[in-house]
C-alpha positions in Angstrom: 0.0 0.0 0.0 2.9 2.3 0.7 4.7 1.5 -2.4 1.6 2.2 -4.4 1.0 5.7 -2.4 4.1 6.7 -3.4 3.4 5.9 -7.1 0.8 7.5 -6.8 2.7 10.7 -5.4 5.1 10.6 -8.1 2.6 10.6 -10.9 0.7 13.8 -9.0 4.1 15.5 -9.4 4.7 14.6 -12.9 1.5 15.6 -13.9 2.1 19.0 -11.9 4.6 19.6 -14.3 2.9 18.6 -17.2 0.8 21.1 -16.8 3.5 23.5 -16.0 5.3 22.4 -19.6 1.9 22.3 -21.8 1.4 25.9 -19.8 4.6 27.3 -21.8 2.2 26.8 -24.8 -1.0 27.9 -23.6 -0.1 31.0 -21.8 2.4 32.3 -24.7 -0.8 34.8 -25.6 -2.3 36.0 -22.5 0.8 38.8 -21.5 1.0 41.5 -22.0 -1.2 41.6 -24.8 -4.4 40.7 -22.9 -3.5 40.6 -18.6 -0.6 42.9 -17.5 1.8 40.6 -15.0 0.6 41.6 -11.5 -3.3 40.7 -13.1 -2.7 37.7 -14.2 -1.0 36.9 -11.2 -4.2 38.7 -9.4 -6.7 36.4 -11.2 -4.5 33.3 -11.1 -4.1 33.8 -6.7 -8.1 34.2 -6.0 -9.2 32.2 -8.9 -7.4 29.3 -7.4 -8.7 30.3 -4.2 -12.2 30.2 -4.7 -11.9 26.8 -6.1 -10.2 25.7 -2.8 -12.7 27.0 -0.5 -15.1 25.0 -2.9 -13.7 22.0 -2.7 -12.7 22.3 0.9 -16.7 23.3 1.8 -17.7 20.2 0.3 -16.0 17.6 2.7 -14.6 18.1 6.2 -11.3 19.5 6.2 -8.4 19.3 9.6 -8.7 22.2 12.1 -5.1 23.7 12.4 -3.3 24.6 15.2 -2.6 27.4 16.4 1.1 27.5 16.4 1.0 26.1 12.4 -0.7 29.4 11.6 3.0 31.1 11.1 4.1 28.4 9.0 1.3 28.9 6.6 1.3 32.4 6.3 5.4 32.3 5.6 4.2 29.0 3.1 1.9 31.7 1.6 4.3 34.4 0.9 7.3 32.1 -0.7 4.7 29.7 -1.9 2.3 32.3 -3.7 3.1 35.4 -3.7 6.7 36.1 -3.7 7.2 33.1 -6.4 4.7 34.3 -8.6 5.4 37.6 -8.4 9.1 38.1 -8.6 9.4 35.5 -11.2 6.9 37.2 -13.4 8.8 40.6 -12.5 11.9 39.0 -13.6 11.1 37.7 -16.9 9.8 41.0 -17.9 13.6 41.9 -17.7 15.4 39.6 -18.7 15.4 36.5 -21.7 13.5 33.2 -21.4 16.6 31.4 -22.0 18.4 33.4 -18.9 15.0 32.4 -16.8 14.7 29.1 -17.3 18.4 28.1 -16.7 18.4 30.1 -13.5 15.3 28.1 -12.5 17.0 25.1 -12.6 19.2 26.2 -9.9 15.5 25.4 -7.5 16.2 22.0 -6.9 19.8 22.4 -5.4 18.1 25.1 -3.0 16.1 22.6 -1.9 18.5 20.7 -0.8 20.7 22.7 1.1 17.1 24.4 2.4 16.3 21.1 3.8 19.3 20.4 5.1 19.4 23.7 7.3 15.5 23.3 8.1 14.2 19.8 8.7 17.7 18.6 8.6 17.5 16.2 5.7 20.6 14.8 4.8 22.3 15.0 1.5 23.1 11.6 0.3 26.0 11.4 -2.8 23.1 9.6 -4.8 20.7 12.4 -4.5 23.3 14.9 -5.0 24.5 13.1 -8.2 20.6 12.9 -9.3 20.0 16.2 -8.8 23.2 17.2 -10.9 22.4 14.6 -13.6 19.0 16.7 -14.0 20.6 19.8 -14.2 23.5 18.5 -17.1 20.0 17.5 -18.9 18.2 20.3 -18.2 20.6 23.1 -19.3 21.7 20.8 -22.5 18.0 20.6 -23.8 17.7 24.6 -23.0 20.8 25.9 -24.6 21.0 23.8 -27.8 20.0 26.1 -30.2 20.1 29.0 -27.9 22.3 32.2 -26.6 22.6 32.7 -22.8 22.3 36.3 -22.8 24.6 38.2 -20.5 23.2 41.8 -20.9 23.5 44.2 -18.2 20.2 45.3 -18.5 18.5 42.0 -17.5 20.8 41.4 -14.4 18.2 42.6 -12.4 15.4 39.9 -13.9 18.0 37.8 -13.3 18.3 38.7 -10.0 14.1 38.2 -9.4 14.2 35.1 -11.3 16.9 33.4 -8.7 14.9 34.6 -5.8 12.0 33.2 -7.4 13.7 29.7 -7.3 15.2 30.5 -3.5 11.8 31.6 -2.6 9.9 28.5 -4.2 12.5 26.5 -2.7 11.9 27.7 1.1 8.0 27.1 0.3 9.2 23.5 -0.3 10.9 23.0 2.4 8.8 25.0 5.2 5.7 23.0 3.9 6.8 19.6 4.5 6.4 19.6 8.3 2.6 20.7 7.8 1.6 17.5 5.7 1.9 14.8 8.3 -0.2 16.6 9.9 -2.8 17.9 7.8 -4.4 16.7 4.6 -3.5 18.3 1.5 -6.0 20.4 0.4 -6.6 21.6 4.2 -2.7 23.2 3.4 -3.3 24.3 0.1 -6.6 26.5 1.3 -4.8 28.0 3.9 -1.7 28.7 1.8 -3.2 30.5 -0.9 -5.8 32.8 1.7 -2.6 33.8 2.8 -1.3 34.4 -0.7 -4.1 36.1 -1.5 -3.5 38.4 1.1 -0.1 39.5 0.1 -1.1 39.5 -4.0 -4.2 41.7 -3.2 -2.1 45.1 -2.9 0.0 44.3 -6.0 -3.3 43.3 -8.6 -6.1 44.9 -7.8 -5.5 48.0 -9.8 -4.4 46.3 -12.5 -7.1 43.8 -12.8 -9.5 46.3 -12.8 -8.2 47.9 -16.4 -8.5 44.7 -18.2 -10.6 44.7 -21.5 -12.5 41.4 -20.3 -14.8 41.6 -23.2 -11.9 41.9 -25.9 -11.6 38.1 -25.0 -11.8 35.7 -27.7 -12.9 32.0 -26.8 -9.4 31.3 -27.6 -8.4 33.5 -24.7 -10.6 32.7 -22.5 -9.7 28.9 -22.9 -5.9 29.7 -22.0 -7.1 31.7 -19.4 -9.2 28.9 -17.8 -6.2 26.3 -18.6 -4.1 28.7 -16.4 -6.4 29.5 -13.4 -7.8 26.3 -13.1 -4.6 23.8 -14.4 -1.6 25.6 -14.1 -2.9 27.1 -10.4 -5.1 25.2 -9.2 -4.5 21.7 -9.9 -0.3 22.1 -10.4 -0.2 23.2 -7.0 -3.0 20.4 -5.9 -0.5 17.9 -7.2 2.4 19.5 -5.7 0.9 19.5 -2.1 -0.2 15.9 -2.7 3.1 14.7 -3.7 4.9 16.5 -0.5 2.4 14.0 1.5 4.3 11.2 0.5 8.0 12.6 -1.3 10.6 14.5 0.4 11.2 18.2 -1.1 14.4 17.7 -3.4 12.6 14.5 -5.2 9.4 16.8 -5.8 11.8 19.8 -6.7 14.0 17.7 -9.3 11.0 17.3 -11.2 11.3 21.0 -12.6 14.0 19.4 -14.7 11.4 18.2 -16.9 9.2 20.7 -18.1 11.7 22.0 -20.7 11.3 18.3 -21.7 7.8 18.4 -21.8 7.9 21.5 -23.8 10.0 20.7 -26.3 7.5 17.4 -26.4 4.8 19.2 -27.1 6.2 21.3 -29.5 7.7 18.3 -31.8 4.1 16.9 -31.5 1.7 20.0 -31.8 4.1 22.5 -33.4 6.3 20.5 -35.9 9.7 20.5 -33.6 12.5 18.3 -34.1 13.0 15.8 -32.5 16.9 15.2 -31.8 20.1 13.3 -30.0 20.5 16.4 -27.8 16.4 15.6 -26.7 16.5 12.3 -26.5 20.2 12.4 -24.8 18.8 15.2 -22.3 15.7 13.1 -21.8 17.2 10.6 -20.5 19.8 12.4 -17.8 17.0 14.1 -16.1 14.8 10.9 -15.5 17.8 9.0 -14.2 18.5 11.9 -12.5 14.4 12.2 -11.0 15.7 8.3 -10.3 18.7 8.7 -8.3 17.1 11.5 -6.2 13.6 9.5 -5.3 15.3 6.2 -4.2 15.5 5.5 -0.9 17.0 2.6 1.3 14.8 -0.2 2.4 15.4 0.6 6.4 13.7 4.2 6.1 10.4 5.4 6.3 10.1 8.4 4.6 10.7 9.1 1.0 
């Protein structure tokens, strides 16, 4: 039963970032043509929401304590809005090449985060995984590509590495809260706090939005995000921390590059090549070496 638990953790991550790697796709016409940054993040934050507090009105959910309260309010600022926000702050600056190597930096934070907060130790397997990943990762994003080194986008640079640092600590500061609550009990109370701290930053902005220049089009990729990309992603996320320790869930951000460039050769007439099949398989091994664990523990 355990064993299949844990399958069944794994596959909520994976398809957490499945959505996150079909999202590269969906989302590519929503900003800034149609939702300035800080709205989109606005509508993302309380669309989510409401569809917590739906879900979580419609079957009895854990009473937390009152000491936890701290936990999830710091869960919802790293979690929510400081991830959200800085990274979509940062990529307005700087190149999507320069953000999405940067963001594979996140799963090393979550080691050494973990190490320093819930005092996880860092085996040489799971630091050889998570490395693997990264070697995979960074091939599949550079070939083809120019890492841009341009003063001007040091500061996105900058927002998009505390992005990572700040999704990292979310990671890592939420583990504790799922032995003890169920997942969508966290989840609620993680984004009310979110919401909180997002509130100040969106609500002007979503008010100026031309809702009824929406095409169906738009409005599909604008459901896809709210309700997959927010919603569920981080459903899946939370569910997978239940049962898989933070650097295992992290490491998985190695394959939505992967899953991009899948979706392109399939929907968008990519190539398919050695460097894709090569980097392919690095990070899986890599997902491999960091998920295994030795027969005499108990936690993954």
């Amino acid at each position: 039963m355990a064993d299949k638990k844990r399958v069944l953790a794994h596959l909520a991550i994976f398809g957490a970032n499945l959505i996150y790697g079909i999202n590269y796709s969906v989302a590519k016409g929503l900003m800034p043509e149609h939702l300035t940054p800080f709205a989109f993040i606005f509508c993302r934050v309380f669309g989510a929401l409401i569809l917590f507090l739906l879900f979580a009105s419609m079957r009895k959910t854990d009473k937390i304590e009152r000491n936890d309260f701290w936990r999830l309010a710091l869960c919802g600022l790293f979690g929510v809005a400081g991830n959200q926000l800085m990274f979509f702050y940062g990529l307005n600056l700087t190149s999507p090449i320069n953000a999405a190597i940067i963001m594979t930096s996140n799963p090393i934070l979550v080691m050494i985060f973990a190490a320093l907060i819930i005092k996880a130790k860092i085996t040489a397997t799971k630091l050889a995984g998570v490395f693997l990943g990264l070697a995979g990762a960074a091939a599949l994003i550079l070939h083809g590509n120019q890492l841009s080194v341009e003063s001007d986008g040091l500061i996105g640079d900058l927002f998009i590495f505390l992005n990572g640092t700040s999704y990292a600590l979310y990671l890592v500061l939420v583990k504790p809260l799922m032995s003890k609550y169920s997942p969508l009990t966290v989840i609620k109370w993680v984004f009310l706090f979110g919401a909180f701290y997002v509130f100040p930053f969106g609500f002007q902005e979503v008010q100026q939005v031309e809702w009824s220049s929406f095409t169906p089009t738009i409005w599909y990729s604008f459901i896809f995000v709210v309700v997959g990309t927010t919603f569920l992603a981080y459903l899946f996320n939370i569910y997978g921390l239940k049962r898989l320790n933070p650097t295992t869930v992290s490491t998985y951000i190695y394959s939505q590059p992967l899953i991009a460039s899948i979706i392109a050769i399939l929907f968008y007439d990519g190539e398919l090549t050695f460097v894709k099949v090569l980097s392919a398989l690095l990070i899986f091994s890599g997902v491999y070496l960091v998920s295994i664990r030795k027969s005499a523990q108990t936690k993954a």
